[in-house]
N, C-alpha and C positions, 0 to 999 in steps of 0.2 A: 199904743200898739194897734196898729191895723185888725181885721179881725182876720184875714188871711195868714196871718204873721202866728197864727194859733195852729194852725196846720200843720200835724206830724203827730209822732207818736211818744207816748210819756209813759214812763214807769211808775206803776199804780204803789207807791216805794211803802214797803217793810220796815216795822220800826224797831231799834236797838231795844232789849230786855236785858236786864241782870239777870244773873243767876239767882237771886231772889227776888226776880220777878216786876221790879223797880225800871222804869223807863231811864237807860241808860244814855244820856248824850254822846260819851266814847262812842261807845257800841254803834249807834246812829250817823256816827261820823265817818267810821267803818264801810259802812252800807253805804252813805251819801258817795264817798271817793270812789267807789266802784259802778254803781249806776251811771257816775257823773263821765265817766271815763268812755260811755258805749256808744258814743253819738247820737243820743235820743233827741231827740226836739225839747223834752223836760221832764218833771219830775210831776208827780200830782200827791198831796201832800193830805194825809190823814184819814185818807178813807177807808173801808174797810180792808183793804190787805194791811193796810198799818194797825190792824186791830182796834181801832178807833173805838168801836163800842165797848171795848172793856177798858177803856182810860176815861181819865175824870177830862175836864174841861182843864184845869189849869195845866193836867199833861202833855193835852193837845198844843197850850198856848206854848208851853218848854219848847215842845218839837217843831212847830212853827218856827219859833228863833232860830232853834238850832240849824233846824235846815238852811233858813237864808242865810247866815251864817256861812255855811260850808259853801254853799251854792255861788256867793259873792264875785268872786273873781272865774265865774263861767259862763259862756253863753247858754245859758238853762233858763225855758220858760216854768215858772211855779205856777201851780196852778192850785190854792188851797180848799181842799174838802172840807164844806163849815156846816153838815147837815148833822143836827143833835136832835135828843128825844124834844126838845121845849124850846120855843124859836129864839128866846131873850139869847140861852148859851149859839146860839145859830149867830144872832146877830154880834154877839159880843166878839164871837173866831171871825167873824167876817171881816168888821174894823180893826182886830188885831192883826190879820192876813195885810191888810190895806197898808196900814203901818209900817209893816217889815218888809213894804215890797215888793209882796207878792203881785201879779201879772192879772192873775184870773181864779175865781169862786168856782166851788161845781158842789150840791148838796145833794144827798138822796130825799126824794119826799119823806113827810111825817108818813111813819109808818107804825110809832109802838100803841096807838089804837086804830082802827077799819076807821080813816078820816075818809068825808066826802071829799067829791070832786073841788066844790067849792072850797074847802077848807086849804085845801090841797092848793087849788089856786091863791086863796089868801097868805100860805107859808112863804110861797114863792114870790106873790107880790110885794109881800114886805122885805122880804130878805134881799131882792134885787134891787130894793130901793134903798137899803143900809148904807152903800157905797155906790162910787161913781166904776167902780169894775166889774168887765164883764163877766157873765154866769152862766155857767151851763146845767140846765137841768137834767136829770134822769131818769131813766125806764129801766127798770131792773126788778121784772117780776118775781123771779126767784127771788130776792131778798125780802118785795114787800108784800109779798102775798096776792097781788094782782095784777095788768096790768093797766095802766093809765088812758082814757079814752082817743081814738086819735084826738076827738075837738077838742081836747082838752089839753093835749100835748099841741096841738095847733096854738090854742091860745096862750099857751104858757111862754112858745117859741117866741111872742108877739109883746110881752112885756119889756119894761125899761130896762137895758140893760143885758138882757139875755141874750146871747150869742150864737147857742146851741145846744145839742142835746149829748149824754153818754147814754147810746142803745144799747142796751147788754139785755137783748133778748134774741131768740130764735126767730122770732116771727120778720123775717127779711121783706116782707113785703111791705108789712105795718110800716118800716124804715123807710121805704120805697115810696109810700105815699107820703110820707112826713117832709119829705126829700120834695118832692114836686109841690106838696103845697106852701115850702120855706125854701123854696131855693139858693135863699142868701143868709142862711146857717149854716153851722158848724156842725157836721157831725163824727162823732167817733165812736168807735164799737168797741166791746168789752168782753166779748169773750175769745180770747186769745185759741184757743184751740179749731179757730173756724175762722177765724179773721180773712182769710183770702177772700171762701163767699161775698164779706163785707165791701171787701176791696174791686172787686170785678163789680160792685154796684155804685162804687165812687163816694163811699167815705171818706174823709178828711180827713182822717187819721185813728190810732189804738189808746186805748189807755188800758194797760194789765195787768197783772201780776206775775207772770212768770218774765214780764220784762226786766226785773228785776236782777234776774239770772242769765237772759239770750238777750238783752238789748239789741245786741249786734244784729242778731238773727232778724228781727222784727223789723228793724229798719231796713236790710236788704230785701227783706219779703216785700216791707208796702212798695222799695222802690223798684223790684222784680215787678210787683201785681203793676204799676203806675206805666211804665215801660209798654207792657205786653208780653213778657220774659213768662208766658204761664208754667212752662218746663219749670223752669229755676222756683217758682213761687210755689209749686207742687212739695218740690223738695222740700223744699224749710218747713214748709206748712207741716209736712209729715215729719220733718223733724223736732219740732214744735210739739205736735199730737203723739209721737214717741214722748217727750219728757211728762206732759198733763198727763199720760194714763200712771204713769208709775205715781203721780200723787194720788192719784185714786186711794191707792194705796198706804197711804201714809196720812193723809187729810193734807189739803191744798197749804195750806200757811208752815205746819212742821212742818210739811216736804222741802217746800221752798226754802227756808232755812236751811233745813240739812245740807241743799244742793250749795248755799251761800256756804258755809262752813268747809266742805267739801273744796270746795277752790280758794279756801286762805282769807274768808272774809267773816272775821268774830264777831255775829249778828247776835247772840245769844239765843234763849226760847222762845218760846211762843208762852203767851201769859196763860195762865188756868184760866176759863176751863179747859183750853185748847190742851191736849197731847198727843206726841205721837201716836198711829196708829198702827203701826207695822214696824217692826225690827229690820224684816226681812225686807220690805221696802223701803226701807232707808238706805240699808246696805246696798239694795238696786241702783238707788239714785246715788250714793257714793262712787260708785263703779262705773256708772252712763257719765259723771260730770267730768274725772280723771280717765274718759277713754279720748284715744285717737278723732272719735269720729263727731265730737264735740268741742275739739281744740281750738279748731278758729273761731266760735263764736265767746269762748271764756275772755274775757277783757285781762 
C-alpha cells in the first residue's frame, strides 16, 4: 500500500466491555458495524480510546482478531496501536498486527518511566524494525508528560519504516516545522475538537475519538476544510466542539459510550477505574444524540 493510500481519517475505535468488565467480542462487534458504516478511511486499533492500558496483552491480541475479523469484507485501512509499558509485549502486538492483516503500526512512546531521548529513539528503532509495515510515531504531550524534541521527532520521522507521525498536540507550529522538514510524511492530528486549525495547515488526515460516534461529521469536515468550503467546516467544527464539551462533563470514554448506547449501539462500560462522571451529563448527551440537529451525522 502506497503511503498516500494512508490518507484520511480513522476512528481512534472503543472497545466492547461486559457488564462485568470482561472484554467482550459481541459487544466489540457491535461498535466495529457501526464505525464501519461512516465512511471513514479506517479504524485504528488499541489505543488509548480503546482503553488499551487497562487490558493485559493477550486482550489486546483477542481485539486485534476480532476486529480483522469484522473488518474483512470492507474497504477499511487497520491501522494497529502496539505501544505497551515493555517493548518485548510492543513487539510481540506488532507481529501479531502483521499476521492478521493489519495495513499499519502507530505506538505511543515509552512513557511509564521519564525515558531519555535516546531511549525513546531506541524503542522506536526497534519496533519499526519488528516488521516490514509502516509506523507512525507520536506526540502526545498530555499523555506522556512532555513533549518530544523537534530533532528528535525529525529523526524518528527518518527511521526504516516509519511513515508518519499522530500530532495531538496544540503546539501547531511545532507541526508546521515538522511538516517542512519531512515533507514526505504522513501526518494526522488528534485532537478532534480543533481539527480544522490542523486542516487549514494540510494535515493528511484525523485519528479520534469522538469519530467513533460523528464519523460522518469528520469526514465532511476534512473534505469541507480540503475543498475551501471554510463556511461548512466552521459549522461541523462547532458541532463537533458542541458534542466534546458536554464529555467534559462526563469524562471523555463514559461519555462516548453513553452517546454509543444512546443511538442503538450495545458497547457496554468503560473498565474501572474509569466511571461516569455526571448523571446530569449523560442525560445531556442522551438528549444532543436523539435531537434533530444530530440526525444526519448518526449512521
Amino acid at each position: 500500500m502506497a503511503m498516500n493510500q494512508f490518507k484520511g481519517m480513522y476512528a481512534a475505535l472503543i472497545s466492547g466491555i461486559s457488564d462485568n468488565g470482561e472484554f467482550s467480542p459481541e459487544r466489540q462487534r457491535n461498535i466495529d458495524e457501526y464505525v464501519l458504516r461512516q465512511g471513514l478511511k479506517g479504524i485504528y486499533v488499541g489505543g488509548s480510546s480503546g482503553e488499551s492500558g487497562l487490558f493485559t496483552v493477550d486482550e489486546l491480541l483477542d481485539q486485534q482478531a476480532v476486529v480483522a475479523e469484522n473488518a474483512k469484507n470492507h474497504d477499511c485501512t487497520l491501522i494497529a496501536h502496539v505501544g505497551a509499558p515493555n517493548l518485548r509485549d510492543s513487539v510481540r502486538l506488532a507481529q501479531s498486527a502483521k499476521d492478521r492483516g493489519y495495513h499499519a503500526l502507530s505506538a505511543l512512546p515509552p512513557h511509564a518511566y521519564p525515558f531519555s531521548d535516546q531511549e525513546i529513539l531506541a524503542y522506536y528503532r526497534v519496533l519499526s524494525s519488528a516488521t516490514d509495515l509502516p509506523l507512525i510515531v507520536y506526540e502526545v504531550p498530555i499523555r506522556t508528560g512532555r513533549p518530544i524534541p523537534d530533532a528528535v521527532l525529525t529523526e524518528l520521522l527518518q527511521l526504516q519504516n516509519v511513515m508518519g507521525v499522530k500530532f495531538t498536540s496544540s503546539d501547531l507550529f511545532k507541526m508546521c516545522r515538522l511538516q517542512t522538514a519531512c515533507p514526505d510524511k504522513t501526518f494526522y492530528f488528534g485532537f478532534d475538537e480543533i481539527f480544522l486549525s490542523a486542516a487549514a495547515l494540510g494535515v493528511d488526515g484525523g485519528i479520534g475519538t469522538t469519530y467513533n460516534v460523528l464519523g460522518k461529521l469528520y469526514v465532511r469536515l476534512f473534505e469541507a476544510a480540503q475543498s475551501g468550503d471554510l463556511e461548512l467546516a466552521r459549522r461541523l467544527q462547532s458541532k463537533s466542539q458542541q458534542f466534546v464539551t458536554l464529555l467534559f462533563e462526563t469524562g471523555v470514554l463514559p461519555g462516548v459510550k453513553v452517546a454509543m448506547q444512546a443511538i442503538g449501539v450495545d458497547c457496554g462500560p468503560t473498565r474501572a477505574p474509569f466511571q461516569l462522571q455526571s448523571q446530569s451529563g449523560a442525560n445531556a448527551i442522551k438528549k444532543v444524540m436523539r435531537s434533530d440537529d444530530f440526525a444526519d451525522w448518526i449512521s
